[in-house]
CHARMM internal coordinates of N, CA and C (Angstrom, degrees):
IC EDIT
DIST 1 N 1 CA 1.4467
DIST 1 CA 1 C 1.5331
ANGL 1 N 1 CA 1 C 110.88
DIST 1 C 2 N 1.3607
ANGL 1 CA 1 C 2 N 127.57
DIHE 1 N 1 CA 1 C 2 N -30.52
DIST 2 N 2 CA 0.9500
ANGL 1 C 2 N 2 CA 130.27
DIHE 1 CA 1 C 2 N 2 CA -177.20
DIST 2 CA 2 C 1.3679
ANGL 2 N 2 CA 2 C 118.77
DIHE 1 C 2 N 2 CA 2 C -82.40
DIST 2 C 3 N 1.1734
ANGL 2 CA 2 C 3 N 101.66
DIHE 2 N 2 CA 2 C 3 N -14.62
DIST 3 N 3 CA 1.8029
ANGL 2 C 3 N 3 CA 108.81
DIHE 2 CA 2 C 3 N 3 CA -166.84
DIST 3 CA 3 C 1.3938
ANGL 3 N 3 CA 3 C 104.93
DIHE 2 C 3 N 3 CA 3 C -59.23
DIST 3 C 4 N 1.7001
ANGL 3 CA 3 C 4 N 92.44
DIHE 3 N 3 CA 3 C 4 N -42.35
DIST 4 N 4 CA 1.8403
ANGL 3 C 4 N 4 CA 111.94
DIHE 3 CA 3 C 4 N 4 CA -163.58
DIST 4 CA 4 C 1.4786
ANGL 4 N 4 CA 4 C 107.42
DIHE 3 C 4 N 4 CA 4 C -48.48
DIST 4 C 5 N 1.2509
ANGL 4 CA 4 C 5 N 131.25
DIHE 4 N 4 CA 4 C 5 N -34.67
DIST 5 N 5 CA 1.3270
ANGL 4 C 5 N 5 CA 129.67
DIHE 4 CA 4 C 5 N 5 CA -143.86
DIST 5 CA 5 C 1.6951
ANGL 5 N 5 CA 5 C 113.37
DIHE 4 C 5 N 5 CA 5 C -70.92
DIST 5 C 6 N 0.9977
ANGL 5 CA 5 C 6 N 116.83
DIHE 5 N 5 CA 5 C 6 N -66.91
DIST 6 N 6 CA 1.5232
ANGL 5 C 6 N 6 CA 121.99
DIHE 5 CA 5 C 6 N 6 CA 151.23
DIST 6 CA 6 C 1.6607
ANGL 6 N 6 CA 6 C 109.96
DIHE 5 C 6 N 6 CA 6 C 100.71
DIST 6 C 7 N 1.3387
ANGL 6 CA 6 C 7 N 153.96
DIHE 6 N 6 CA 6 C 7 N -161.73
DIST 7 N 7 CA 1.1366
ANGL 6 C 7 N 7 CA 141.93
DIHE 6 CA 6 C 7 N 7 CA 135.70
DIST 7 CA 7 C 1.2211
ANGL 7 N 7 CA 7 C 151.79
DIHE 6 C 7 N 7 CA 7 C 7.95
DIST 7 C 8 N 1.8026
ANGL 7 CA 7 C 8 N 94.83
DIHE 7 N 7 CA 7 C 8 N -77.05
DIST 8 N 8 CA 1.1861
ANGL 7 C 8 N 8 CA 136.96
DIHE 7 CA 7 C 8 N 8 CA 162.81
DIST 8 CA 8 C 1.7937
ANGL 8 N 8 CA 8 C 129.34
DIHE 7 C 8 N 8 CA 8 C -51.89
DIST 8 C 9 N 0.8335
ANGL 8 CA 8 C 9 N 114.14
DIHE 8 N 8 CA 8 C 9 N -40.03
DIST 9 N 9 CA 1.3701
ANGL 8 C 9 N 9 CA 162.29
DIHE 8 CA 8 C 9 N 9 CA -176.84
DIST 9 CA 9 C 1.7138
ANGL 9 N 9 CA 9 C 97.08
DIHE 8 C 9 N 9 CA 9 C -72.20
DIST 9 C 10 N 1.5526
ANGL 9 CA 9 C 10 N 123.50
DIHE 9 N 9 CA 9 C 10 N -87.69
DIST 10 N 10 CA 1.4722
ANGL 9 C 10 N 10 CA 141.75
DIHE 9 CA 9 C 10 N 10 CA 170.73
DIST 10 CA 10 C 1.2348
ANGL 10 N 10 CA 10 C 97.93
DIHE 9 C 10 N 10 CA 10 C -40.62
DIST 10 C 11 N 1.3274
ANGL 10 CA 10 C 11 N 139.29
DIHE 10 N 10 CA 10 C 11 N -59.14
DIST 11 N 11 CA 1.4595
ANGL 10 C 11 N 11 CA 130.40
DIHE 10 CA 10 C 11 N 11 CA 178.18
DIST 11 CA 11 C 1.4931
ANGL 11 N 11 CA 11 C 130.51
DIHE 10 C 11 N 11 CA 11 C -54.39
DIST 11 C 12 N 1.2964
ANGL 11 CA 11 C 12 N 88.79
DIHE 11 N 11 CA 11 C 12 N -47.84
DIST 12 N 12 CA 1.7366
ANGL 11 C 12 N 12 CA 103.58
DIHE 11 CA 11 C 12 N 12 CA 162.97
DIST 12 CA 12 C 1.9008
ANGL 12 N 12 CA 12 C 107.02
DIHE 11 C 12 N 12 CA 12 C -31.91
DIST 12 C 13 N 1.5837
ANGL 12 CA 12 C 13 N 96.17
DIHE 12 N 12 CA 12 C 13 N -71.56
DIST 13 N 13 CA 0.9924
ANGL 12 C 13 N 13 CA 134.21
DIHE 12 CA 12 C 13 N 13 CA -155.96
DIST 13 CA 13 C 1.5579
ANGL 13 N 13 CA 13 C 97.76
DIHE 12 C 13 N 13 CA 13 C -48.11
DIST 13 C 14 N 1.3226
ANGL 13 CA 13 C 14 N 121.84
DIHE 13 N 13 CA 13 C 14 N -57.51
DIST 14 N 14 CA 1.2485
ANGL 13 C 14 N 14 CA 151.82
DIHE 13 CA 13 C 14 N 14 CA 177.45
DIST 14 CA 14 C 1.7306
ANGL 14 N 14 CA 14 C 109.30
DIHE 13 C 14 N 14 CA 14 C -35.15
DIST 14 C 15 N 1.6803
ANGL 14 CA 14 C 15 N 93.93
DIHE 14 N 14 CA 14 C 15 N -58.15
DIST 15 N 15 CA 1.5178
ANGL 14 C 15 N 15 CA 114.55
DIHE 14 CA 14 C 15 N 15 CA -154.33
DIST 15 CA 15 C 2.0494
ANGL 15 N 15 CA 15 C 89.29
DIHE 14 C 15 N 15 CA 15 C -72.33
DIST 15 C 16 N 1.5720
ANGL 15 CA 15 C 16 N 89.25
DIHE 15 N 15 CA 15 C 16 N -32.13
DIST 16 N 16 CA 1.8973
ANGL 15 C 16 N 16 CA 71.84
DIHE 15 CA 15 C 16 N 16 CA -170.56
DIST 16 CA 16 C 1.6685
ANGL 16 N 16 CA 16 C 99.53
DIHE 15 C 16 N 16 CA 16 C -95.50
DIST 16 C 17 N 0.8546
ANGL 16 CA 16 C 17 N 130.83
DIHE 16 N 16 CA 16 C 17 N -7.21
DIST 17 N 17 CA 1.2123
ANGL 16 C 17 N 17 CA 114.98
DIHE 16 CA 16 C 17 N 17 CA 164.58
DIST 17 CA 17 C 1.7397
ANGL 17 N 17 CA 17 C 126.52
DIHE 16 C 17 N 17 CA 17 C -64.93
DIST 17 C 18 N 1.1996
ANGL 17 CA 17 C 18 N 94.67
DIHE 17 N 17 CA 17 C 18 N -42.01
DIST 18 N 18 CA 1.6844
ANGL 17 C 18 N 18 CA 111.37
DIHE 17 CA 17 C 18 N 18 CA 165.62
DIST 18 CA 18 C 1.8937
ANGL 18 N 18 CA 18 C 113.41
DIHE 17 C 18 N 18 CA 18 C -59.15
DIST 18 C 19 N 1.0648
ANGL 18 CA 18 C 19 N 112.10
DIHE 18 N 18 CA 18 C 19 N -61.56
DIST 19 N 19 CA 1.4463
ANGL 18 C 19 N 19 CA 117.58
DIHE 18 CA 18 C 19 N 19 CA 175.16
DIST 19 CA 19 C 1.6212
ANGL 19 N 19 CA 19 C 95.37
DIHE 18 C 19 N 19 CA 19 C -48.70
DIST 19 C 20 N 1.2887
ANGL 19 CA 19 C 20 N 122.39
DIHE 19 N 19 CA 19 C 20 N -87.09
DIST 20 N 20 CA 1.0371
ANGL 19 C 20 N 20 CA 137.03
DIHE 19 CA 19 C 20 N 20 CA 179.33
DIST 20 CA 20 C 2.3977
ANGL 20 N 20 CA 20 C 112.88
DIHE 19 C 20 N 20 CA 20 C -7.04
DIST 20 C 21 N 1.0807
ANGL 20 CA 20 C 21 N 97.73
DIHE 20 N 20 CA 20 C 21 N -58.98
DIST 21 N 21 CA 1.5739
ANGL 20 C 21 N 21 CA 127.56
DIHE 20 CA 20 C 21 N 21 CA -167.56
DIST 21 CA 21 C 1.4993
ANGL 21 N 21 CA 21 C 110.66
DIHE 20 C 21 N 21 CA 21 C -105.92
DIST 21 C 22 N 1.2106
ANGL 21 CA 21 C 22 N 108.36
DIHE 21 N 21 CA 21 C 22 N -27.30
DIST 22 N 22 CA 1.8467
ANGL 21 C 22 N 22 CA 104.91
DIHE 21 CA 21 C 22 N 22 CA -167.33
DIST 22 CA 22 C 1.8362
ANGL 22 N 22 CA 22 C 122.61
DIHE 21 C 22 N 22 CA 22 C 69.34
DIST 22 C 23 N 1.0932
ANGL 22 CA 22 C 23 N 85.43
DIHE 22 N 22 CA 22 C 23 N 167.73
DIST 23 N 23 CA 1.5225
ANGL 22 C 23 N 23 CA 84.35
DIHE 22 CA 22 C 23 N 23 CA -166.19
DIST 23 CA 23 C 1.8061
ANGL 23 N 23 CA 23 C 113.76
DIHE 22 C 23 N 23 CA 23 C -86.57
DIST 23 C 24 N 1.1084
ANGL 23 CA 23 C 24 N 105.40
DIHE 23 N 23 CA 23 C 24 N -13.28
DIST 24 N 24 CA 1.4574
ANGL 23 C 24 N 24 CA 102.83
DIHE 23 CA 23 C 24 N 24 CA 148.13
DIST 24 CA 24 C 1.5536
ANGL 24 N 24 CA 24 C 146.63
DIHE 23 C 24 N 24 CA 24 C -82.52
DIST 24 C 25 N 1.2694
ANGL 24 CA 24 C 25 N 108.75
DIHE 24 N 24 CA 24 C 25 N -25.45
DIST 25 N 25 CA 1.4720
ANGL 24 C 25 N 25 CA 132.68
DIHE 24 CA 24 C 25 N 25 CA 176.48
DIST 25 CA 25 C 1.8624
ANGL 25 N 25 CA 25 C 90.17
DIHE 24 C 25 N 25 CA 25 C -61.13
DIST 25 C 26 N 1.3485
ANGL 25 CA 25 C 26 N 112.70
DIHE 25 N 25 CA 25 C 26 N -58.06
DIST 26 N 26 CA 1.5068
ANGL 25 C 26 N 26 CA 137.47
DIHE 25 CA 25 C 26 N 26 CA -169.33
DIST 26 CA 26 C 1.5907
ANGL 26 N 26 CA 26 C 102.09
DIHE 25 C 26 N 26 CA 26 C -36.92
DIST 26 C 27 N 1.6965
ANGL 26 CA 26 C 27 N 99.79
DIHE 26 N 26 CA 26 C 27 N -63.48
DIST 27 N 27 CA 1.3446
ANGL 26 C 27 N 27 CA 122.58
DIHE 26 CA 26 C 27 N 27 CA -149.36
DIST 27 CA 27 C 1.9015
ANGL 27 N 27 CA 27 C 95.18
DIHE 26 C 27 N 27 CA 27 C -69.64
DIST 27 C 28 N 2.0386
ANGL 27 CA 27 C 28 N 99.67
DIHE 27 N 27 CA 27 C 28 N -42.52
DIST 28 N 28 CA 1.6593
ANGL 27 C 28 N 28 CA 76.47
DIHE 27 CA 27 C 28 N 28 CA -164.79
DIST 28 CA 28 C 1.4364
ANGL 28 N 28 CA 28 C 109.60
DIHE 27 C 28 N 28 CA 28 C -66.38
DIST 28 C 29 N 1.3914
ANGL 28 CA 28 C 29 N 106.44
DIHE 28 N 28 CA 28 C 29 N -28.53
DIST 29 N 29 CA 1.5413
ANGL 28 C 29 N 29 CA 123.80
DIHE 28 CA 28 C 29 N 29 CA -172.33
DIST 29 CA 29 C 1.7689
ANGL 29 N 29 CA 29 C 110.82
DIHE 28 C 29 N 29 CA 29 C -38.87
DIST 29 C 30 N 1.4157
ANGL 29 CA 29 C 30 N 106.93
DIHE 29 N 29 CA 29 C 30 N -50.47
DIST 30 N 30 CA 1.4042
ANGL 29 C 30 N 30 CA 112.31
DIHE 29 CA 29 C 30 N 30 CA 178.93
DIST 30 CA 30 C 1.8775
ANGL 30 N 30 CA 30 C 120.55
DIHE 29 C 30 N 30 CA 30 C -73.98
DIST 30 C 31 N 1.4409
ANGL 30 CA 30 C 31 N 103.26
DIHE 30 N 30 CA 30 C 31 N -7.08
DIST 31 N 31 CA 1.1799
ANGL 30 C 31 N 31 CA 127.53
DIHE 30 CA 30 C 31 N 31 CA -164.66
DIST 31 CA 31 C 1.7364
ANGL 31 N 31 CA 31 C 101.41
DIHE 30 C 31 N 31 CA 31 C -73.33
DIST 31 C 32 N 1.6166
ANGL 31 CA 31 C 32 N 84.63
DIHE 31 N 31 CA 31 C 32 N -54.06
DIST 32 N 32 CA 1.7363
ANGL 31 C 32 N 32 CA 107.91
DIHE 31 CA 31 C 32 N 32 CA -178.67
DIST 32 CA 32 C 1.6150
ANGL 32 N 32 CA 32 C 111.01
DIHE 31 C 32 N 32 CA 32 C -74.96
DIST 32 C 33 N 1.1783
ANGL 32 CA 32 C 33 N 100.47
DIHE 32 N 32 CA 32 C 33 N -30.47
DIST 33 N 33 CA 1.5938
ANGL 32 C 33 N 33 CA 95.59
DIHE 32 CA 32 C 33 N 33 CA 171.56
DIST 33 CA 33 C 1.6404
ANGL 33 N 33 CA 33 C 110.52
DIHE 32 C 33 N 33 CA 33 C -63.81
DIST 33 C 34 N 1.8166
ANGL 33 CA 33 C 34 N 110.45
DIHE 33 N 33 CA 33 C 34 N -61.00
DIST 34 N 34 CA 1.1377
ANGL 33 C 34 N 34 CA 95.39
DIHE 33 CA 33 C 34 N 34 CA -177.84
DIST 34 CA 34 C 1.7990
ANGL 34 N 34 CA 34 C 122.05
DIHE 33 C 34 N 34 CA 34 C -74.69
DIST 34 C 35 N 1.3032
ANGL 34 CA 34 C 35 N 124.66
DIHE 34 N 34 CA 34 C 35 N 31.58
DIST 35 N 35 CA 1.4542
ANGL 34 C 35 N 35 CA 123.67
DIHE 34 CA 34 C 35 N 35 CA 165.81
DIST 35 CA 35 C 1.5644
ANGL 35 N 35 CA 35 C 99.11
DIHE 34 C 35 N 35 CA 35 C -106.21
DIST 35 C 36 N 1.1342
ANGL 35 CA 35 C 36 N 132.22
DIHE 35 N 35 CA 35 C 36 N -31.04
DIST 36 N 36 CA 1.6455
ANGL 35 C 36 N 36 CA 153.19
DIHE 35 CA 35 C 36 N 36 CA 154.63
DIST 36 CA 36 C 1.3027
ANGL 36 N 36 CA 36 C 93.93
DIHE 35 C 36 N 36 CA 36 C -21.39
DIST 36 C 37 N 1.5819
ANGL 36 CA 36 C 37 N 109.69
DIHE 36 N 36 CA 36 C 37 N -89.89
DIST 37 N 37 CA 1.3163
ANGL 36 C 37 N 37 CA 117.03
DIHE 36 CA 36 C 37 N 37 CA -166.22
DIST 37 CA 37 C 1.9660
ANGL 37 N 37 CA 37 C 116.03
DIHE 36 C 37 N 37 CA 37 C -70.41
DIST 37 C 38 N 0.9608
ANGL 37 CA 37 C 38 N 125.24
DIHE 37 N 37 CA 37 C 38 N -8.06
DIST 38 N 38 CA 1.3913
ANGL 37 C 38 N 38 CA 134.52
DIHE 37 CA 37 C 38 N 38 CA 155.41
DIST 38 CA 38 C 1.3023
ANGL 38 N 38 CA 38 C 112.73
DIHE 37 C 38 N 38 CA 38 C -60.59
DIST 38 C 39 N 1.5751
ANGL 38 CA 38 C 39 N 123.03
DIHE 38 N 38 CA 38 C 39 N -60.55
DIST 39 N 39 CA 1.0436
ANGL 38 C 39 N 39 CA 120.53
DIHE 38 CA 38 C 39 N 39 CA 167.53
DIST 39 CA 39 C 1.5300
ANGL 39 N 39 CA 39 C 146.44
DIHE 38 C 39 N 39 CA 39 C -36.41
DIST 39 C 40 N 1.5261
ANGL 39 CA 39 C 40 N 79.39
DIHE 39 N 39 CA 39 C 40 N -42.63
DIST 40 N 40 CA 1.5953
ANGL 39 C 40 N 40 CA 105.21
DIHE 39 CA 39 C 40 N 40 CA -167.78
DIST 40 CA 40 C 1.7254
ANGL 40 N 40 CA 40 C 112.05
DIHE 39 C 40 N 40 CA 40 C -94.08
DIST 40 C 41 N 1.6741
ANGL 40 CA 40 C 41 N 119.16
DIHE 40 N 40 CA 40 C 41 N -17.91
DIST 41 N 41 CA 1.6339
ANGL 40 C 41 N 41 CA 116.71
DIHE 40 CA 40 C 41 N 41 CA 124.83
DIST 41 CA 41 C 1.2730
ANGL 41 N 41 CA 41 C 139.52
DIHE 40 C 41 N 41 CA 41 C -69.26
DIST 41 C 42 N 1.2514
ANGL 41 CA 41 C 42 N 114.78
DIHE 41 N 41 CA 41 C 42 N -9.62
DIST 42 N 42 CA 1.7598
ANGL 41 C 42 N 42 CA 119.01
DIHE 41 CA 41 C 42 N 42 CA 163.36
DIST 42 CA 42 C 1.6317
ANGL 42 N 42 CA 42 C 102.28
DIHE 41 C 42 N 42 CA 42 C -57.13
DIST 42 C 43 N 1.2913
ANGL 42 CA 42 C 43 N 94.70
DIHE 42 N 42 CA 42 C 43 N -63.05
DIST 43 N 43 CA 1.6883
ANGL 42 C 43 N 43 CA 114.96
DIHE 42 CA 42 C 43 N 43 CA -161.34
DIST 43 CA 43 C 1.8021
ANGL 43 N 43 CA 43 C 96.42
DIHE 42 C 43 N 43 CA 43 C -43.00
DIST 43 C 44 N 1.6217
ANGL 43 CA 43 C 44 N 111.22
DIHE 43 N 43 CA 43 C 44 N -70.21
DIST 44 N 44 CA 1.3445
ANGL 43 C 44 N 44 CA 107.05
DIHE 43 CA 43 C 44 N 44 CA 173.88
DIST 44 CA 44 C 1.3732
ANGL 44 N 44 CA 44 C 125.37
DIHE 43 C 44 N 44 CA 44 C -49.67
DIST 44 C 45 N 1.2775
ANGL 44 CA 44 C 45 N 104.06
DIHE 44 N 44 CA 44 C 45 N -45.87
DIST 45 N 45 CA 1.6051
ANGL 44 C 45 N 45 CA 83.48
DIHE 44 CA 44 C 45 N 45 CA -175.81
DIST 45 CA 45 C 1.5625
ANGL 45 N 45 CA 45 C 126.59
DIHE 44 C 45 N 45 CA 45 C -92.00
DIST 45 C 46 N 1.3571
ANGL 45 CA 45 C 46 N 95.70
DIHE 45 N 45 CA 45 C 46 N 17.60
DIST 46 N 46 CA 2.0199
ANGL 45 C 46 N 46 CA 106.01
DIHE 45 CA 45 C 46 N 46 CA 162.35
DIST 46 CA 46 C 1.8556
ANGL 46 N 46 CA 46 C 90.72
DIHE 45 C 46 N 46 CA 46 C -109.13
DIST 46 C 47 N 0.6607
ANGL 46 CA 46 C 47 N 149.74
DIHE 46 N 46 CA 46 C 47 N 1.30
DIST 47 N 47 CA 1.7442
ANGL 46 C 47 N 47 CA 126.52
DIHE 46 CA 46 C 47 N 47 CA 152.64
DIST 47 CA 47 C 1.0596
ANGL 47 N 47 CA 47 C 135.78
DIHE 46 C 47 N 47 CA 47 C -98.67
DIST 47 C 48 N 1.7095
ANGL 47 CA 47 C 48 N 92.58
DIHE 47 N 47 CA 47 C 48 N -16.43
DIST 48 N 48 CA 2.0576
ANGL 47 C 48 N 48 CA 115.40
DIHE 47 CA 47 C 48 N 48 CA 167.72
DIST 48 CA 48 C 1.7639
ANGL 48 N 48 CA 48 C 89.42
DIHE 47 C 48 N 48 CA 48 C -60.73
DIST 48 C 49 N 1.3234
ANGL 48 CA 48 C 49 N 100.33
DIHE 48 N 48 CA 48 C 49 N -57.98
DIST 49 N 49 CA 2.0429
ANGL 48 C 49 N 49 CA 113.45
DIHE 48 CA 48 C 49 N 49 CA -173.08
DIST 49 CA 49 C 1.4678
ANGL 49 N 49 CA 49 C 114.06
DIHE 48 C 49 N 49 CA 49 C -43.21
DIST 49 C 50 N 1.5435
ANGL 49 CA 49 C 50 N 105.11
DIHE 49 N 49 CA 49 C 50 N -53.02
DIST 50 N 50 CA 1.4145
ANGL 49 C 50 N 50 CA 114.17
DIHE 49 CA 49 C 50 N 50 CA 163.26
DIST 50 CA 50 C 1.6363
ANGL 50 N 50 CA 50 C 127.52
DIHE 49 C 50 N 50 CA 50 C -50.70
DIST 50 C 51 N 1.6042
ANGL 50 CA 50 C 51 N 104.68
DIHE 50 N 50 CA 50 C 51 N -58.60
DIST 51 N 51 CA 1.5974
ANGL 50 C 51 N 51 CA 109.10
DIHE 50 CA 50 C 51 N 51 CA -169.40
DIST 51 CA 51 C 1.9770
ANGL 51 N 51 CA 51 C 93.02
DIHE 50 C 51 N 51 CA 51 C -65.35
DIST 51 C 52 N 1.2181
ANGL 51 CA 51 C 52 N 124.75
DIHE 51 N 51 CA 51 C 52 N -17.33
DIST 52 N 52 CA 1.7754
ANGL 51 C 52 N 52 CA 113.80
DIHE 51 CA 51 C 52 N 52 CA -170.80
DIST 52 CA 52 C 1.2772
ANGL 52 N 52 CA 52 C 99.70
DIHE 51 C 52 N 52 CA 52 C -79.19
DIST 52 C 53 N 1.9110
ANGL 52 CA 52 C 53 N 112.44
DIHE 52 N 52 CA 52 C 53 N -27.77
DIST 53 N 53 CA 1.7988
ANGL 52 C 53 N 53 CA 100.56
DIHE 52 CA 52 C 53 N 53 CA -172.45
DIST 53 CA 53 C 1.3800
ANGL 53 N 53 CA 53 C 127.23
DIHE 52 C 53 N 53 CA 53 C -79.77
DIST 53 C 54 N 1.9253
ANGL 53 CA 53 C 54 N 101.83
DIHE 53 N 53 CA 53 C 54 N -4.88
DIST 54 N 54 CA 0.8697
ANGL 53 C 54 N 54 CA 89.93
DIHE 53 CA 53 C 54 N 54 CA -153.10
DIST 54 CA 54 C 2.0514
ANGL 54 N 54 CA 54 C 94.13
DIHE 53 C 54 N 54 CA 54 C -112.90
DIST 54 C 55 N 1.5033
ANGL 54 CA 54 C 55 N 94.85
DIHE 54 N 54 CA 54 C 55 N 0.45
DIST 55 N 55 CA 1.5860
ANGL 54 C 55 N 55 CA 95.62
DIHE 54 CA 54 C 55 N 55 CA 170.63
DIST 55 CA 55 C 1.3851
ANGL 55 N 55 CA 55 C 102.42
DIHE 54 C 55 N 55 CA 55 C -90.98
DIST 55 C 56 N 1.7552
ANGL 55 CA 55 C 56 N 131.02
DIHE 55 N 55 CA 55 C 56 N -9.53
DIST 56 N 56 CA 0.9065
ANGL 55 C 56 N 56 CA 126.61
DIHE 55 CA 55 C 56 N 56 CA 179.17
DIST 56 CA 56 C 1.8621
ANGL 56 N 56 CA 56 C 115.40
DIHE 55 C 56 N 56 CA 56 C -77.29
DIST 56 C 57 N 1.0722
ANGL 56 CA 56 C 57 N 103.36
DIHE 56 N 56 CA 56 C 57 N -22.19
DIST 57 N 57 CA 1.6050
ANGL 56 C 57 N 57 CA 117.21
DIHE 56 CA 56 C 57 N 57 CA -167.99
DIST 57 CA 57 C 1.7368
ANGL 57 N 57 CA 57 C 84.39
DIHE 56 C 57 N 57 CA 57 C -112.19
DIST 57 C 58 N 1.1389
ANGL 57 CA 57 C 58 N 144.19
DIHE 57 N 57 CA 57 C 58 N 50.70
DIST 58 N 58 CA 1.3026
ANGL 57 C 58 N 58 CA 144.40
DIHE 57 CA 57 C 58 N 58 CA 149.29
DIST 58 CA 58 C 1.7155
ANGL 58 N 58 CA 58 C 106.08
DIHE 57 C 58 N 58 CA 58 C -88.37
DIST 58 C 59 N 1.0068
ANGL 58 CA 58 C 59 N 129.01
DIHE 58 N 58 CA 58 C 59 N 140.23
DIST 59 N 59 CA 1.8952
ANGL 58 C 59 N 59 CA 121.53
DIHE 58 CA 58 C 59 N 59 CA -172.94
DIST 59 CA 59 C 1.8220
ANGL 59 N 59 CA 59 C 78.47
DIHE 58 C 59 N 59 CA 59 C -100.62
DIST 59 C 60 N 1.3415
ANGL 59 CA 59 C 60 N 83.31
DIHE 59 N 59 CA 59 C 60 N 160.31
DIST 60 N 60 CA 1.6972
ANGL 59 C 60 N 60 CA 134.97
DIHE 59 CA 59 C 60 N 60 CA -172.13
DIST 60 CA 60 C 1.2144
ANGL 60 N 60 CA 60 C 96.99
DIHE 59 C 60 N 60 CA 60 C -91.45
DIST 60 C 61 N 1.5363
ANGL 60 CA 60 C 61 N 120.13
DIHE 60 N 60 CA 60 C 61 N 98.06
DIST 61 N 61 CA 1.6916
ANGL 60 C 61 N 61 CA 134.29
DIHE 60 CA 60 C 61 N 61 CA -174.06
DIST 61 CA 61 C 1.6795
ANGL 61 N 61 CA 61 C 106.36
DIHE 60 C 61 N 61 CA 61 C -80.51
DIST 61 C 62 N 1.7564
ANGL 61 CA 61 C 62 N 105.67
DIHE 61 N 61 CA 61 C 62 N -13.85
DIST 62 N 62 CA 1.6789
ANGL 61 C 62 N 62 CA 94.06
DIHE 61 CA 61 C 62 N 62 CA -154.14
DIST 62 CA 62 C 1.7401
ANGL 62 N 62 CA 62 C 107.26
DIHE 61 C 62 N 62 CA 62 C -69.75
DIST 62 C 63 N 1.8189
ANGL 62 CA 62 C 63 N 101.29
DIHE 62 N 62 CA 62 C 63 N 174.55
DIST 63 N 63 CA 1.5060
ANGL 62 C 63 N 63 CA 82.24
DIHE 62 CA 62 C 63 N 63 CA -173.42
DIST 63 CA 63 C 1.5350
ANGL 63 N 63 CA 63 C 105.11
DIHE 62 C 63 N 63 CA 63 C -91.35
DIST 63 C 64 N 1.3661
ANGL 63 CA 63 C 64 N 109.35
DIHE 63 N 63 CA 63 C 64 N 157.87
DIST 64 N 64 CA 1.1224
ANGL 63 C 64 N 64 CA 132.47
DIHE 63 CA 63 C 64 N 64 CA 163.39
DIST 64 CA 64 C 1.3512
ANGL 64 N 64 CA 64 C 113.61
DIHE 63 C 64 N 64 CA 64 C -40.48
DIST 64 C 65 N 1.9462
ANGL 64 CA 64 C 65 N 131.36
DIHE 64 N 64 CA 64 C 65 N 131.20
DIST 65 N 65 CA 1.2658
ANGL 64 C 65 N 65 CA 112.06
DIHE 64 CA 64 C 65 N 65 CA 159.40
DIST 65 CA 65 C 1.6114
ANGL 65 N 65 CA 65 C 124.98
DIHE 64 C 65 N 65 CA 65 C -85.79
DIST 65 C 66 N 1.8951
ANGL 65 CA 65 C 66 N 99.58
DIHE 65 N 65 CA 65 C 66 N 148.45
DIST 66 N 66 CA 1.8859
ANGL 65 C 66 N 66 CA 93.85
DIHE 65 CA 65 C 66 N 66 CA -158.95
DIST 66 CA 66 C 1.2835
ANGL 66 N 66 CA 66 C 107.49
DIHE 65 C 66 N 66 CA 66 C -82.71
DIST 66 C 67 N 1.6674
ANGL 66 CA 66 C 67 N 128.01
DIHE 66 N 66 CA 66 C 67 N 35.02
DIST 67 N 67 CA 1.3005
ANGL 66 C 67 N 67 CA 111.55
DIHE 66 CA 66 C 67 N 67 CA 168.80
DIST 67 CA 67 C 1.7342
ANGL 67 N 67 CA 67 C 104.57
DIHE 66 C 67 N 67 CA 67 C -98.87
DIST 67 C 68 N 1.7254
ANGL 67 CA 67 C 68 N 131.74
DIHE 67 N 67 CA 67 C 68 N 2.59
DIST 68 N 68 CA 1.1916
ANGL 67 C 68 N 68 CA 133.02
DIHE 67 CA 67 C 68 N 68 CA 153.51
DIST 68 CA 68 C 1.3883
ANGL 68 N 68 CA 68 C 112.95
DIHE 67 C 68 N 68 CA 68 C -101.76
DIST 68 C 69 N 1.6593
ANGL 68 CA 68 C 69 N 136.05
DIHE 68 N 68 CA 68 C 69 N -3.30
DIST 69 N 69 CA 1.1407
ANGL 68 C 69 N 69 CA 113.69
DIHE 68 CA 68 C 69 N 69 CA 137.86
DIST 69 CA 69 C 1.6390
ANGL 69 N 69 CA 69 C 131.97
DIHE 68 C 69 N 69 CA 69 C -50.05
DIST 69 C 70 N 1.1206
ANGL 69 CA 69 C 70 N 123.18
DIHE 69 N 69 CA 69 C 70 N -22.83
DIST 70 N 70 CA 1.6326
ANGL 69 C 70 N 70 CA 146.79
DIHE 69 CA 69 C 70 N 70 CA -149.07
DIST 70 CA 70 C 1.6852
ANGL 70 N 70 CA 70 C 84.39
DIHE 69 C 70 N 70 CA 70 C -92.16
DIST 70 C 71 N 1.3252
ANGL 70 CA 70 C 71 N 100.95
DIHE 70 N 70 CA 70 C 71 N -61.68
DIST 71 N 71 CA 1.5723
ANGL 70 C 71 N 71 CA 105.98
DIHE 70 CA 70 C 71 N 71 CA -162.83
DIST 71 CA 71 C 1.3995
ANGL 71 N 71 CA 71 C 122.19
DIHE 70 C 71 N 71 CA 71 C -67.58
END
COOR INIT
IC SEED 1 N 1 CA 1 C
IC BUILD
């Protein structure tokens, strides 16, 4: 159903949404979206930052070789 819509269609769509809301209602609306989506890459890319520090600070389980136990 969606495929159909096309150009023509989005403009439509556009023109009554604007009438509908005005061009300020519109403008802050998109304003908040794009602080939305800012946000919502902050968030990821401080827990991507987080989850790397914290596989980085994981200790090294393997065993030791026993010719520096000896020593």
């Amino acid at each position: 159903m969606l495929n159909n819509i096309g150009i023509p269609g989005l403009l439509l769509i556009a023109v009554v949404v604007l009438v509908l809301f005005g061009r300020g209602k519109v403008s802050s609306l998109m304003g908040e979206v794009g602080k939305g989506i800012n946000a919502f890459k902050r968030g990821v890319k401080e827990e991507t930052a987080e989850l790397d520090k914290k596989v980085d600070d994981v200790v090294d389980v393997t065993p030791a070789d026993k010719d520096k136990d000896k020593a």
